[in-house]
C-alpha positions as CSV (number, residue, x, y, z in Angstrom):
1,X,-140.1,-41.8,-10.6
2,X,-137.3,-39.3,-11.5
3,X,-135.5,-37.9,-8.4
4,X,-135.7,-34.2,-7.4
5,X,-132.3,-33.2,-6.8
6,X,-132.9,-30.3,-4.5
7,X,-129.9,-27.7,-4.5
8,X,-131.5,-25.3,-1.6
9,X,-131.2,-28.2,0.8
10,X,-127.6,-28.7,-0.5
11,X,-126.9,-25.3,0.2
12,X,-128.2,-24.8,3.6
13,X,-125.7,-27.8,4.2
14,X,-122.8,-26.2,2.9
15,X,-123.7,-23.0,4.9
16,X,-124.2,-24.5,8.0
17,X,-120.5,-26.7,7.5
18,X,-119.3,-22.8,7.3
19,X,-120.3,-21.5,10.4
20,X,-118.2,-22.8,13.0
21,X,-115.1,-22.0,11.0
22,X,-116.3,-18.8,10.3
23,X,-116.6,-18.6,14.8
24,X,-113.1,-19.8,14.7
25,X,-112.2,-16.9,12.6
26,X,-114.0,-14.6,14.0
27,X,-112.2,-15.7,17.8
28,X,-108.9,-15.8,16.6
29,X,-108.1,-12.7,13.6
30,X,-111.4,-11.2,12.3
31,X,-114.5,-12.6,10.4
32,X,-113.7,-13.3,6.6
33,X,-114.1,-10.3,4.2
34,X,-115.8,-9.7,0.9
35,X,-116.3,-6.6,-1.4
36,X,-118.0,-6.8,-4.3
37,X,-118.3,-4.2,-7.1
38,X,-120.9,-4.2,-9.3
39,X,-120.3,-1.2,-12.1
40,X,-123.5,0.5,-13.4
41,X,-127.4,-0.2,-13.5
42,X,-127.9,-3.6,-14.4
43,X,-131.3,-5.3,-12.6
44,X,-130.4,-8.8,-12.8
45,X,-126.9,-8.1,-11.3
46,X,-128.1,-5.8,-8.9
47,X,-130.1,-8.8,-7.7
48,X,-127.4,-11.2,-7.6
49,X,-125.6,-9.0,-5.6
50,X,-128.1,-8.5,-2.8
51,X,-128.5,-12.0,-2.8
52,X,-124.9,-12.5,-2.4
53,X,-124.5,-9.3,0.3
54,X,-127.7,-11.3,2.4
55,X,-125.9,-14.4,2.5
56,X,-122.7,-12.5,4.4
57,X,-124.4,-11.3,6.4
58,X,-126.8,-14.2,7.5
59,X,-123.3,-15.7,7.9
60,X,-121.1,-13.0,9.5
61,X,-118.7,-12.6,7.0
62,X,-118.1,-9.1,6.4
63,X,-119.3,-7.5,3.3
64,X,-119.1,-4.6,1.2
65,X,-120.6,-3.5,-1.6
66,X,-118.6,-0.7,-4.1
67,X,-120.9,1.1,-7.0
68,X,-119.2,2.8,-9.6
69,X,-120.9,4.4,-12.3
70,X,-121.1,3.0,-15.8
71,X,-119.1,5.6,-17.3
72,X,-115.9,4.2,-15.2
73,X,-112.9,3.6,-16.9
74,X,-110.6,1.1,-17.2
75,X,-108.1,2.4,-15.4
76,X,-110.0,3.5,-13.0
77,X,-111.1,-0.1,-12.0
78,X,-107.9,-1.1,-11.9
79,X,-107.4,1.7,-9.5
80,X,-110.1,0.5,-7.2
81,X,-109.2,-3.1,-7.3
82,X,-105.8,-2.2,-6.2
83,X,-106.9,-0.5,-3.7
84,X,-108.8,-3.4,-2.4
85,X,-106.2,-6.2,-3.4
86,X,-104.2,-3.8,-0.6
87,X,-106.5,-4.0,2.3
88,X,-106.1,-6.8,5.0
89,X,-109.5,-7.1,6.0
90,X,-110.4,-8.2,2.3
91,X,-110.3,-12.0,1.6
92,X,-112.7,-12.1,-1.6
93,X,-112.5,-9.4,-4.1
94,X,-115.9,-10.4,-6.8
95,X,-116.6,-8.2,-10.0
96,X,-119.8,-8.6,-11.0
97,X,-119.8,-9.5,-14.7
98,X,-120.9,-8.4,-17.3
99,X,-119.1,-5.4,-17.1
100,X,-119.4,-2.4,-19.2
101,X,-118.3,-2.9,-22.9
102,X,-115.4,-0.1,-22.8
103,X,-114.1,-1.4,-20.3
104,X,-111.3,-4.7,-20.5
105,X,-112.7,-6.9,-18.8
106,X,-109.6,-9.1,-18.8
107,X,-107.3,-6.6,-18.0
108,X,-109.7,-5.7,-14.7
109,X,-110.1,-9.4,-13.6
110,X,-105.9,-10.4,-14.0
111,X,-105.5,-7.5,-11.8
112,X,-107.7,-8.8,-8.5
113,X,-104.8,-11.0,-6.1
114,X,-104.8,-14.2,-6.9
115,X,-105.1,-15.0,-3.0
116,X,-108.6,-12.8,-3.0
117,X,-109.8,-14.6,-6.3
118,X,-113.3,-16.3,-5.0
119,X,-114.9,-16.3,-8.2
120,X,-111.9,-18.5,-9.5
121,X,-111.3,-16.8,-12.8
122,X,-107.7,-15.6,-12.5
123,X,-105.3,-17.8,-14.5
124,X,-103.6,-18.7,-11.6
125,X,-107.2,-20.0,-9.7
126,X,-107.6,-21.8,-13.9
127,X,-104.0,-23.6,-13.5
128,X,-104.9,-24.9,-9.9
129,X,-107.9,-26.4,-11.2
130,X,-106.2,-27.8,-14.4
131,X,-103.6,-29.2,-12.3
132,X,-106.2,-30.6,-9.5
133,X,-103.9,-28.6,-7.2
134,X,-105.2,-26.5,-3.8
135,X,-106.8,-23.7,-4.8
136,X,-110.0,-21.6,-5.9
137,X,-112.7,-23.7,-7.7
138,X,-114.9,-21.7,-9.5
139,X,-118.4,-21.4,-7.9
140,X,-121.0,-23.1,-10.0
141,X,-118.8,-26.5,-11.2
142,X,-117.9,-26.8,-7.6
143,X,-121.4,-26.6,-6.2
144,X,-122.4,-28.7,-8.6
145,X,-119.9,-31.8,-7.1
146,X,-121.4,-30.9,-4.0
147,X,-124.3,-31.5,-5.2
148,X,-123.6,-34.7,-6.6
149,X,-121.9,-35.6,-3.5
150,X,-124.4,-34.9,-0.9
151,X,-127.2,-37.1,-3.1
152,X,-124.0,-39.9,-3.3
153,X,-124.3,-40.0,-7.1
154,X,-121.6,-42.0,-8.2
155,X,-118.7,-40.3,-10.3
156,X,-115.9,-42.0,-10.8
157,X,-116.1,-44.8,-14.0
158,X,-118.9,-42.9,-15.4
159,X,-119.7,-41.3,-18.4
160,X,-120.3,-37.6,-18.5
161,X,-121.3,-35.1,-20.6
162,X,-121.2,-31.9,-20.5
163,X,-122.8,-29.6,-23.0
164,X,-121.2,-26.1,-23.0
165,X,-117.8,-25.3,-23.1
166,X,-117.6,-21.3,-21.0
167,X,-114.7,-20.7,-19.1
168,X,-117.4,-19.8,-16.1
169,X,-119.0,-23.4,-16.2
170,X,-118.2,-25.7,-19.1
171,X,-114.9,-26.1,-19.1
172,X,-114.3,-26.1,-15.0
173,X,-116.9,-28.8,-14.7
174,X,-115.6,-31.1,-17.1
175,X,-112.1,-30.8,-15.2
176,X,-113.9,-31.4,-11.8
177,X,-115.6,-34.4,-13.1
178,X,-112.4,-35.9,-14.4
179,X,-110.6,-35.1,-11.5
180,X,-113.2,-37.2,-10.1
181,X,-112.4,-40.0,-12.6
182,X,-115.1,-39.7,-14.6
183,X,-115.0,-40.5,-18.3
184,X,-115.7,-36.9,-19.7
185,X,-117.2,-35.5,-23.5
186,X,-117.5,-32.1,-23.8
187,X,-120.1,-30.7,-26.6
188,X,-121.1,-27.6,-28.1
189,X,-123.0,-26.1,-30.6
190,X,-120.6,-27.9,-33.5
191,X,-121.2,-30.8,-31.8
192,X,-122.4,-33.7,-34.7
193,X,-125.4,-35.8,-33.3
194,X,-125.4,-33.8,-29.9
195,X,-128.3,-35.9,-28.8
196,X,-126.6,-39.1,-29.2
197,X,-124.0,-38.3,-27.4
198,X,-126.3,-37.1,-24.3
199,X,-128.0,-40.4,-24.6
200,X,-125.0,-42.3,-23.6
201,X,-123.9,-40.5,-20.8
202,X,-124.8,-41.1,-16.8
203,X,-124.7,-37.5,-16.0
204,X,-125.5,-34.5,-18.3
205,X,-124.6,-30.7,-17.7
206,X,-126.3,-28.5,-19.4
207,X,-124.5,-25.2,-19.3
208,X,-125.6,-23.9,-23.2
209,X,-128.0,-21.3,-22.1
210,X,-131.0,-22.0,-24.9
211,X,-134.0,-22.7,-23.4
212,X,-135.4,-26.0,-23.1
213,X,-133.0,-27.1,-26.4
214,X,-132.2,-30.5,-24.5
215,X,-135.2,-32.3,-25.2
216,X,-136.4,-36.4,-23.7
217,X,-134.5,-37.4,-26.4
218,X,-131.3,-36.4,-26.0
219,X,-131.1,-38.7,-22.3
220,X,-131.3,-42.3,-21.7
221,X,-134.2,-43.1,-18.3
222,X,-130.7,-43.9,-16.2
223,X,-129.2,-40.2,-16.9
224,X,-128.8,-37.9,-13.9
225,X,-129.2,-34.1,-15.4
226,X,-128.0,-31.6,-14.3
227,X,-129.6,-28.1,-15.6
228,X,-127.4,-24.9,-15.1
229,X,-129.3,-23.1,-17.5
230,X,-131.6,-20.0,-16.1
231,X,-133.6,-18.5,-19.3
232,X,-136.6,-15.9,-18.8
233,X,-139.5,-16.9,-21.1
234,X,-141.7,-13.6,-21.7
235,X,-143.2,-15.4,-24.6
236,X,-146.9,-16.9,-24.5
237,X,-147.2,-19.0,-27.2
238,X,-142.9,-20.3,-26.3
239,X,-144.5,-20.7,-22.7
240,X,-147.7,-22.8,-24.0
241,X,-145.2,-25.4,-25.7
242,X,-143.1,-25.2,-23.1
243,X,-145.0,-25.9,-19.9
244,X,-148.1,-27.2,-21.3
245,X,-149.7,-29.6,-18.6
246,X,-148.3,-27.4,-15.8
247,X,-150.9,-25.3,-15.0
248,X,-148.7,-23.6,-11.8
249,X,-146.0,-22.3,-14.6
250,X,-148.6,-21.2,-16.8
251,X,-150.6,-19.6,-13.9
252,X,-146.9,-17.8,-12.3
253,X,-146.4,-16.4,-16.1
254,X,-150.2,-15.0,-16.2
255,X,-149.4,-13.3,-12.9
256,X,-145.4,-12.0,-13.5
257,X,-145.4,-11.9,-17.6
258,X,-142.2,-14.5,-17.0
259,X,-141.1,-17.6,-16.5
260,X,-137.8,-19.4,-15.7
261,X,-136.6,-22.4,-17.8
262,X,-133.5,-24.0,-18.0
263,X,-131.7,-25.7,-20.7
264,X,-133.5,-28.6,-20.3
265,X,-136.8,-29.2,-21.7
266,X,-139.5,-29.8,-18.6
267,X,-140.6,-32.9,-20.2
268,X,-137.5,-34.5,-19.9
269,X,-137.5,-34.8,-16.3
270,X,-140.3,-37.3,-16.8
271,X,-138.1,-40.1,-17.8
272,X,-135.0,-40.2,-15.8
273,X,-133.1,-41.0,-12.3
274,X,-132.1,-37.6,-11.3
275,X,-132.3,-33.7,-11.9
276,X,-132.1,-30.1,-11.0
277,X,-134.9,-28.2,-10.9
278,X,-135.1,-24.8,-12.3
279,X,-135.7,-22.2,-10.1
280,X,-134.2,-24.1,-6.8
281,X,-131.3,-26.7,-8.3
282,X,-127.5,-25.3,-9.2
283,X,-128.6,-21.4,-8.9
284,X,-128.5,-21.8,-4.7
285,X,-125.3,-23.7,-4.7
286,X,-123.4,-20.9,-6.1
287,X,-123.7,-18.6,-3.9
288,X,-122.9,-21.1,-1.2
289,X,-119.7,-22.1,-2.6
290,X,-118.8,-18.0,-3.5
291,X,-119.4,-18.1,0.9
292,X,-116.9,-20.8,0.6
293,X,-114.5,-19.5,-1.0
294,X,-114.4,-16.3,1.3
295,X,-114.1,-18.3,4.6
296,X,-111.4,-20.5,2.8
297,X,-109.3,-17.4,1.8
298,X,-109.8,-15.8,5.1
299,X,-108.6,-19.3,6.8
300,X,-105.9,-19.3,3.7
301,X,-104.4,-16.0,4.6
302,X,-103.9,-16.6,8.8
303,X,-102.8,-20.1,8.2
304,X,-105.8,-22.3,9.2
305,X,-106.8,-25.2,7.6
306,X,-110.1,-26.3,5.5
């Protein structure tokens, strides 16, 4: 029987390894700081964010949220992260992406300190990583070796493939995993044969966000997968295929009109020795490693050790 690897139990783990070191700070300077900005209306942001504001403060890490209207400019970000690369009781600086399309996007996430960078995106968090040296790992790969980790999945010698190439997940995760010293494919959507290549890997990531696309063919019964991928089905008849014999997803989009997937077709989970769930896998151990990242700035910046 295929192994439910649960990421909410994970992340509880990794939030109760923060609090005493978030104590220590607390005794010592001043409990770790995080502003987020989130720019405009945007639902599905607005709930990361609260999600993400919760967490602080179920933690005691200081939080703060900045709202500027869509119609910001450029310059005007650049203003307001300055302002907050500026202040000492900010550890964590976190734009909530996507932003706006007149505004640069790059331009607005070079400016944020390097030193306040939790979400890791800043080419000097991307050469720390490349480089395996200390630094900011960004959130998603890193839960994910958590992850694999806490469940002792073995890493190093294997074969992994990961199926996505973003600079948010692909790309960090395959580094993680061969720092790890794991033997490491990366595919895409010009990949030739993409299912044979899954079928001879030990661990999959799916990070390609297309629902369901990876299908019981594309992994071997041995394969540990990992599913990144959150898609909302508002689709009937796409639900129907999709969730068939489970009559709790078919009853939960009858009631909400929506369903989560990932990028892994449910059936697939049928026939192998590990996997992430979708709701409740990788999504909870982001937000426990952005918490992370905060307290390990904070410790960063008065000289404590993590």
């Amino acid at each position: 029987m295929s192994r439910i690897l649960d990421g909410k139990r994970v992340r509880d783990a990794i939030l109760e390894s923060l609090k005493p070191r978030i104590a220590a700070l607390d005794e010592t300077q001043r409990p770790p700081g995080l502003a987020v900005v989130l720019v405009g209306e945007n639902p599905a942001s607005e709930i990361y964010v609260r999600s993400k504001v919760k967490a602080c403060q179920d933690l005691g890490i200081a939080s703060e949220k900045h709202l500027p209207t869509a119609d910001i400019s450029t310059e005007e970000m650049l203003f307001l992260i300055q302002s907050l690369n500026q202040r000492p009781d900010i550890d964590g600086i976190l734009v909530q992406l996507p932003l706006p399309a007149h505004i640069d996007e790059t331009q607005v996430l070079l400016s944020i300190d390097p030193s306040k960078d939790v979400d890791a995106f800043h080419p000097y968090s991307v050469a720390a990583l490349v480089a395996n040296s200390p630094g900011f790992r960004p959130c998603t790969p890193a839960g994910i070796m958590r992850l694999l980790d806490h469940y002792q999945i073995p890493v190093a010698g294997k074969r992994a493939v990961v199926v996505g190439r973003s600079d948010i997940v692909g790309k960090p995760m395959a580094l993680l995993l061969l720092h790890a010293n794991a033997t490491v494919t990366i595919c895409h959507s010009k990949t030739a044969d993409l299912a044979s290549e899954c079928r001879k890997a030990d661990i999959v990531v799916a990070a390609m966000g297309r629902a369901g696309f990876l299908t019981q063919d594309f992994f071997n019964p041995e394969a540990v997968i990992i599913d990144v991928g959150i898609n909302r089905l508002r689709d009937r008849p796409a639900v129907d295929r999709m969730f068939s014999s489970d009559v709790s997803k078919l009853t939960e989009f009858d009631k909400k009109g929506t369903v989560l997937v990932g990028d892994v077709h449910p059936a697939a989970f049928q026939n192998c020795a590990a996997f992430t769930p979708v709701p409740g896998g990788v999504g909870p151990l982001t937000i426990a490693m952005l918490m992370s990242n905060t307290v390990w700035a904070a410790e960063q910046r008065y000289g404590g050790q993590s």
